[in-house]
NUZAGU-674027 format. One record per residue (C-alpha): residue in three letters; x, y, z; residue number from 1. Coordinates in Angstrom, 1 decimal. Each point is the difference from the previous one (the first is absolute). Layout:
# residues N
+------+--------+--------+--------+-----+
: code :     xx :     yy :     zz : pos :
+------+--------+--------+--------+-----+
:  ala :      X :      Y :      Z : NUM :
...
+------+--------+--------+--------+-----+
//
This chain:
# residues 211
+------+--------+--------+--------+-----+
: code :     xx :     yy :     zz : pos :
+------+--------+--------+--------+-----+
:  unk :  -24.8 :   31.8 :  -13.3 :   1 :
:  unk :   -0.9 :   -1.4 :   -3.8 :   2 :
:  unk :    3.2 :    0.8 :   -2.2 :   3 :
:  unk :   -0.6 :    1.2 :   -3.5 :   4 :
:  unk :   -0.2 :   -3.4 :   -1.4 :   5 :
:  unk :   -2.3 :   -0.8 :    2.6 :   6 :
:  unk :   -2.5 :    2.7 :   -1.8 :   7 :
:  unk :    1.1 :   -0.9 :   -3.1 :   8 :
:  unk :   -1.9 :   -3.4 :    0.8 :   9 :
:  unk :   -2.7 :    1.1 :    1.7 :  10 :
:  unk :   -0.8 :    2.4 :   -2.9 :  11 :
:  unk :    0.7 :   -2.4 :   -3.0 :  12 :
:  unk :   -2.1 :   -2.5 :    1.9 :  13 :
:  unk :   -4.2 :    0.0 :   -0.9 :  14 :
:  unk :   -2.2 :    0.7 :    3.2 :  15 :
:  unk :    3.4 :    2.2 :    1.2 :  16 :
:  unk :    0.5 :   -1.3 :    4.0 :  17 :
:  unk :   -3.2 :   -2.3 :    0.0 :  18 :
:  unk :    1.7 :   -1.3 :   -2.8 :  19 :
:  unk :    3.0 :   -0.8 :    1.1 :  20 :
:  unk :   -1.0 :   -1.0 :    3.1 :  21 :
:  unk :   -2.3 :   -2.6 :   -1.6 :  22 :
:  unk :    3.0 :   -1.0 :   -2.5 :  23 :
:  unk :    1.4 :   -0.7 :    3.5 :  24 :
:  unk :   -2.6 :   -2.0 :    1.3 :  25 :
:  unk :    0.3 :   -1.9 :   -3.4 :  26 :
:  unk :    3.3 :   -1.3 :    1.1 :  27 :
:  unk :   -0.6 :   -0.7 :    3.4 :  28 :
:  unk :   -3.6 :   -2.2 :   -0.6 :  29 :
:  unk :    2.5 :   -2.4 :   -2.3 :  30 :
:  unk :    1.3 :   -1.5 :    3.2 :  31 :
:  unk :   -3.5 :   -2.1 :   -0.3 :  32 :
:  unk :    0.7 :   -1.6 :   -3.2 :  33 :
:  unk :    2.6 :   -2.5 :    0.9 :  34 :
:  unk :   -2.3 :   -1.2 :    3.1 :  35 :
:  unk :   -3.2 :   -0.1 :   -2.4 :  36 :
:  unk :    2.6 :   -2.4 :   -2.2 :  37 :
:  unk :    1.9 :   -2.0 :    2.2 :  38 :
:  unk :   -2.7 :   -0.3 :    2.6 :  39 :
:  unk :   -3.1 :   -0.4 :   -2.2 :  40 :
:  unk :    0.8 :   -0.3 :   -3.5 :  41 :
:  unk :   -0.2 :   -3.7 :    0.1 :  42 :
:  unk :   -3.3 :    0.6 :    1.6 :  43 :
:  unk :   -1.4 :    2.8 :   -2.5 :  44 :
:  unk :    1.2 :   -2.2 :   -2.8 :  45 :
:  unk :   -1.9 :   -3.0 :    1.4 :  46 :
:  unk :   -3.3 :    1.8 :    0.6 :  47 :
:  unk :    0.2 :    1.4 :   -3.3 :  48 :
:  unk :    0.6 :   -3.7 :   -1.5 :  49 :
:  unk :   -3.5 :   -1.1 :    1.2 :  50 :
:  unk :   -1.6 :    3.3 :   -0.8 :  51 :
:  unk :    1.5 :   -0.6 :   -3.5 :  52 :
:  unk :   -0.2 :   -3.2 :   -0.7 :  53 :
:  unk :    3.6 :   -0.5 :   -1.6 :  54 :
:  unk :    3.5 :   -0.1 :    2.1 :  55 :
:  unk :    1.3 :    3.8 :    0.8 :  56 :
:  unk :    3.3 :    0.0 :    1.7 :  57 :
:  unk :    1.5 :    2.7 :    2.4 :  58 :
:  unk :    1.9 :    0.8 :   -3.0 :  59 :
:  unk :   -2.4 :    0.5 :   -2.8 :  60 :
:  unk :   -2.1 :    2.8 :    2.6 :  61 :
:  unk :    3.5 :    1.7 :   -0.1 :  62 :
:  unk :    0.5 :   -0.1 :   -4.0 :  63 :
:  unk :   -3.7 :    0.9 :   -0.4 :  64 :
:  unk :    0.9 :    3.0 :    2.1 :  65 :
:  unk :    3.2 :    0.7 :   -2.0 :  66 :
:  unk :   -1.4 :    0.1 :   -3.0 :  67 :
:  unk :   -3.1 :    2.0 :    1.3 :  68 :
:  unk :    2.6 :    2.6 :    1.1 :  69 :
:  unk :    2.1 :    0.3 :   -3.6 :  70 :
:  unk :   -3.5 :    0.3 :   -1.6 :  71 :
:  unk :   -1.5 :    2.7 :    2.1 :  72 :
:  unk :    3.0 :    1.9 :   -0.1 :  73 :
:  unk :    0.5 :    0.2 :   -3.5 :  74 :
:  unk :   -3.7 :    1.0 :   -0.2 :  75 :
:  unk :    1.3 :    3.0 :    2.4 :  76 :
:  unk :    2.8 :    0.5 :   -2.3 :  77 :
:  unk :   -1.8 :   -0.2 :   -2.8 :  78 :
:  unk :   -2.8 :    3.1 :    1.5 :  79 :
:  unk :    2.6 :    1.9 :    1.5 :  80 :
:  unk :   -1.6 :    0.1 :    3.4 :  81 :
:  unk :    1.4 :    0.1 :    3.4 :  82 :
:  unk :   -2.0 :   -0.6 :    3.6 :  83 :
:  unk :   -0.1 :    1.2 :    3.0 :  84 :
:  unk :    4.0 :   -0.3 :    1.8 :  85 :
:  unk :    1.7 :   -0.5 :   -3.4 :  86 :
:  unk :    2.5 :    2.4 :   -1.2 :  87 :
:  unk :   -0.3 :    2.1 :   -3.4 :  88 :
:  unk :    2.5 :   -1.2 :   -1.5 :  89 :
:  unk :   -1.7 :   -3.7 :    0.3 :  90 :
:  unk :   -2.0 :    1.0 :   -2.7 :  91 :
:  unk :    2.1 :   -1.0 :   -3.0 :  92 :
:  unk :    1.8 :   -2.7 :    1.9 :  93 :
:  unk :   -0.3 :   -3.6 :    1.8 :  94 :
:  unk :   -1.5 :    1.4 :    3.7 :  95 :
:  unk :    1.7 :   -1.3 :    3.5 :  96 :
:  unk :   -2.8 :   -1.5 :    0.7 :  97 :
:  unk :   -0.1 :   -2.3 :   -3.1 :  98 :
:  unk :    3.8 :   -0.5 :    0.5 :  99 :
:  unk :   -0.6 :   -1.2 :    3.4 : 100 :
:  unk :   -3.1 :   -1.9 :   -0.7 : 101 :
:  unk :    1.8 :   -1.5 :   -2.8 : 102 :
:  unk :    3.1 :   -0.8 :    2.1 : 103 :
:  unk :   -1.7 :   -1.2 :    3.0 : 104 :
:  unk :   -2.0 :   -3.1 :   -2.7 : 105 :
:  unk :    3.4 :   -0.7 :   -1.2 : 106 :
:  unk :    1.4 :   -0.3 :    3.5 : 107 :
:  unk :   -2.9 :   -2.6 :    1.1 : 108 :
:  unk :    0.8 :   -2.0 :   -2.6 : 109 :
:  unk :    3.5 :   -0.1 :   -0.3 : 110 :
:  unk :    0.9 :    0.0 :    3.4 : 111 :
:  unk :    1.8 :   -2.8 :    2.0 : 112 :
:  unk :   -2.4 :   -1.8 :    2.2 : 113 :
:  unk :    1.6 :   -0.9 :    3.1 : 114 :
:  unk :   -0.8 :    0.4 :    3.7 : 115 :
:  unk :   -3.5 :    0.8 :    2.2 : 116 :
:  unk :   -2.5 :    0.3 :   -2.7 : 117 :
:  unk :    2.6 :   -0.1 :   -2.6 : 118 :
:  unk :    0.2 :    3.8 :    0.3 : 119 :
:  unk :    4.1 :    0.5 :    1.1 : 120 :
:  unk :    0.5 :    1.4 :   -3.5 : 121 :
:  unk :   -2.8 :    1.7 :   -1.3 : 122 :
:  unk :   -1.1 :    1.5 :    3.8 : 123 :
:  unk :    3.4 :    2.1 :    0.5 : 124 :
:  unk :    0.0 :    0.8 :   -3.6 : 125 :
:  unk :   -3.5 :    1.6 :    0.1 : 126 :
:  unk :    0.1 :    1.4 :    3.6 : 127 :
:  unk :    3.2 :    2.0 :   -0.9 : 128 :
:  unk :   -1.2 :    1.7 :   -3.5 : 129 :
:  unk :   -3.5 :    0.6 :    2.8 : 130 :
:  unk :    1.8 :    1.6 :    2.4 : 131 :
:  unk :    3.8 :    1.0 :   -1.0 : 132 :
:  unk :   -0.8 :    1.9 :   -3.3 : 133 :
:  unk :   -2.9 :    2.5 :    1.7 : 134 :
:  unk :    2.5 :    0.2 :    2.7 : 135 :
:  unk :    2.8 :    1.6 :   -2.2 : 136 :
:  unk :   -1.9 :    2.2 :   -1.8 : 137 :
:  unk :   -1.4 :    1.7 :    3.3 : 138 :
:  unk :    3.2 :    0.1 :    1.1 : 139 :
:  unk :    1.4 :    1.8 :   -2.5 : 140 :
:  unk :   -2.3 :    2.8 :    0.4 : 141 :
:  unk :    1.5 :    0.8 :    3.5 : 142 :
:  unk :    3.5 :   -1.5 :    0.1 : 143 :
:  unk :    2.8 :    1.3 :   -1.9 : 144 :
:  unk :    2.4 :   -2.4 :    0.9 : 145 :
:  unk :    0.0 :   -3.1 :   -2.9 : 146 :
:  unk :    1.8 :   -2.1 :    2.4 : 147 :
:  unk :   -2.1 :    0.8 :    3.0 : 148 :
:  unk :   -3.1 :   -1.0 :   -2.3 : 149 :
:  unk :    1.5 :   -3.0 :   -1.5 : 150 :
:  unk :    1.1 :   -1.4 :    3.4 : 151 :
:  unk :   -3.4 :    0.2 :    0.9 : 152 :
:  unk :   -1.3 :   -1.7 :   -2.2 : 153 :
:  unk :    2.9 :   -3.0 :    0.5 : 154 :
:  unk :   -1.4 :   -0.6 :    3.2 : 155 :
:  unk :   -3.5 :    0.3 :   -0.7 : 156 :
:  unk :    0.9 :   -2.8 :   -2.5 : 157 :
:  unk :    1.5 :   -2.1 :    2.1 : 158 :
:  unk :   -2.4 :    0.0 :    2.4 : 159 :
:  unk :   -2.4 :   -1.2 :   -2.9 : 160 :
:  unk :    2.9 :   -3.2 :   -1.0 : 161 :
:  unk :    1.2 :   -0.4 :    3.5 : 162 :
:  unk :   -3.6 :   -0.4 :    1.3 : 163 :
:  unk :   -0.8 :   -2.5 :   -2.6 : 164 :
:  unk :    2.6 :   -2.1 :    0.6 : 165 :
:  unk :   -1.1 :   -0.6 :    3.1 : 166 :
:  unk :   -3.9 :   -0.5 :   -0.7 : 167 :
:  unk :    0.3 :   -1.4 :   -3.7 : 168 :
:  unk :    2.8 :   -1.3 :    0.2 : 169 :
:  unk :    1.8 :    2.6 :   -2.2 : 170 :
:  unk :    3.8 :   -1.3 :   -1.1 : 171 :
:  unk :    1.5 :    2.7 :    3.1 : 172 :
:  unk :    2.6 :    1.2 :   -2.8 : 173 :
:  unk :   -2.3 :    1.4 :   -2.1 : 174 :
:  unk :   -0.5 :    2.7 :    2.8 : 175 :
:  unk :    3.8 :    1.3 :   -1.0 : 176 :
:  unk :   -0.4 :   -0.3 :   -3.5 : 177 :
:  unk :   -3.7 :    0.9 :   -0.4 : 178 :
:  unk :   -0.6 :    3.6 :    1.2 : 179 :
:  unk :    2.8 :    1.4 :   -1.8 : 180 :
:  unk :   -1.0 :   -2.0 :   -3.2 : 181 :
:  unk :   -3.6 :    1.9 :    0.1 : 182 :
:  unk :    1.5 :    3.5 :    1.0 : 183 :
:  unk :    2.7 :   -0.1 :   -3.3 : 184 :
:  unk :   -3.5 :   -1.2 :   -1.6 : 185 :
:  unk :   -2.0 :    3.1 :    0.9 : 186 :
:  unk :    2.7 :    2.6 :   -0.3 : 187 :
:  unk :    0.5 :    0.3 :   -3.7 : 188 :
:  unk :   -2.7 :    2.5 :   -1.3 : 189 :
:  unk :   -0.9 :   -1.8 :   -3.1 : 190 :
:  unk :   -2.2 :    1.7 :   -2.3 : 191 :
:  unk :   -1.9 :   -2.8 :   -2.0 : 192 :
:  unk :   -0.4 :   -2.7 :    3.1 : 193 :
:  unk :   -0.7 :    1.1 :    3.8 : 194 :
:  unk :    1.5 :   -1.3 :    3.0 : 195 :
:  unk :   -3.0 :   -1.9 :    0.6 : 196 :
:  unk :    1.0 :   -2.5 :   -2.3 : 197 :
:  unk :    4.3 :   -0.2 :    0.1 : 198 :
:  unk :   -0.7 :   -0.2 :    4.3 : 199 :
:  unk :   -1.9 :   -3.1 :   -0.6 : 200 :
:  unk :    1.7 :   -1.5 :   -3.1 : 201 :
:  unk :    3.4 :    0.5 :    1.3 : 202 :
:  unk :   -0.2 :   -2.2 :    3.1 : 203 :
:  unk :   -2.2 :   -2.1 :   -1.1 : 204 :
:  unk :    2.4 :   -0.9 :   -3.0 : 205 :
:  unk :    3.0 :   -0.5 :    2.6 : 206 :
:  unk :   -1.5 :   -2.1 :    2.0 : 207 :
:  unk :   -1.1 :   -2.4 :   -2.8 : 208 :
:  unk :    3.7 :    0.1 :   -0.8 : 209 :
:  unk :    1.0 :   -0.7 :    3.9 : 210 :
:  unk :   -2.2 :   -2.5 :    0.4 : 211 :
+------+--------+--------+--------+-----+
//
């Protein structure tokens, strides 16, 4: 059964339940970035150098793209539109998905490099916002228990950390520290910058102060 702020969402939210669902869907398809980076960004950038002519790093595609986002979004901001799985009230203010695209640039580029691919910061960070933060919201819609829902999402989270220690070689602590760090992260309902953005930020500026 959807609780009422379950509705709430599904009615504030354009395209109603196709919407949402596709807001979803949004979050889920974002596990692909940090392969498409880690695995092929050296690649990508390379291609693009001979297509080109001129050196284009990893890192510039990701500024290009970060800039691209601010840009468009103003230009959203600017018309006063939303689309299709955005929420009304995203029409006079900075979107989730902007925050997250935004957040998710930032994260490539600041991130430690370390491990198999040099993912075993930016990976857990990504996969966690991917999968924990759809995960608590539907969650909340049937469970009244906070705890219940937050404990959930712990171990969900620590599956994330504890499985990237072992196959990118992950520091294994940050699977304590981690999960909790990115639930206090999404908890807060801030009404000028979404949980898209403090679930990525937040870890990823701990762990450029632990490592």
């Amino acid at each position: 059964m959807i609780n009422s702020a379950g509705r709430a969402h599904l009615e504030n939210t354009i395209g109603g339940k196709n919407g949402h669902i596709f807001r979803r869907l949004i979050h889920v398809s974002m596990l692909v970035f940090p392969f498409v980076y880690y695995w092929y960004g050296n690649q990508i950038s390379e291609y693009l150098t001979t297509v080109f002519e001129r050196e284009i790093s990893r890192e510039f595609i990701v500024t290009f793209l970060l800039i691209f986002i601010v840009i468009a979004e103003l230009g959203r901001l600017f018309l006063g539109i939303t689309i299709f799985g955005q929420r009304d009230y995203e029409k006079k203010q900075i979107s989730a998905l902007a925050w997250g695209g935004v957040s998710i640039c930032i994260c490539f580029l600041f991130a430690p490099l370390g491990g198999y691919k040099e993912a075993y910061i930016g990976l857990p960070i990504i996969f966690t916002i991917s999968i924990v933060d759809p995960l608590l919201g539907e969650t909340r819609k049937i469970l009244d228990s906070n705890k219940l829902i937050i404990l959930i999402a712990l171990i969900v989270s620590f599956l994330i950390w504890f499985s990237c220690s072992i196959f990118l070689e992950t520091p294994l602590w940050f699977s304590l520290i981690m999960p909790p760090l990115a639930i206090i992260a999404e908890w807060p309902s801030l009404k000028y910058i979404d949980d898209n953005a403090t679930m990525i930020l937040l870890p990823l500026i701990a762990s450029l102060v632990l490592i």
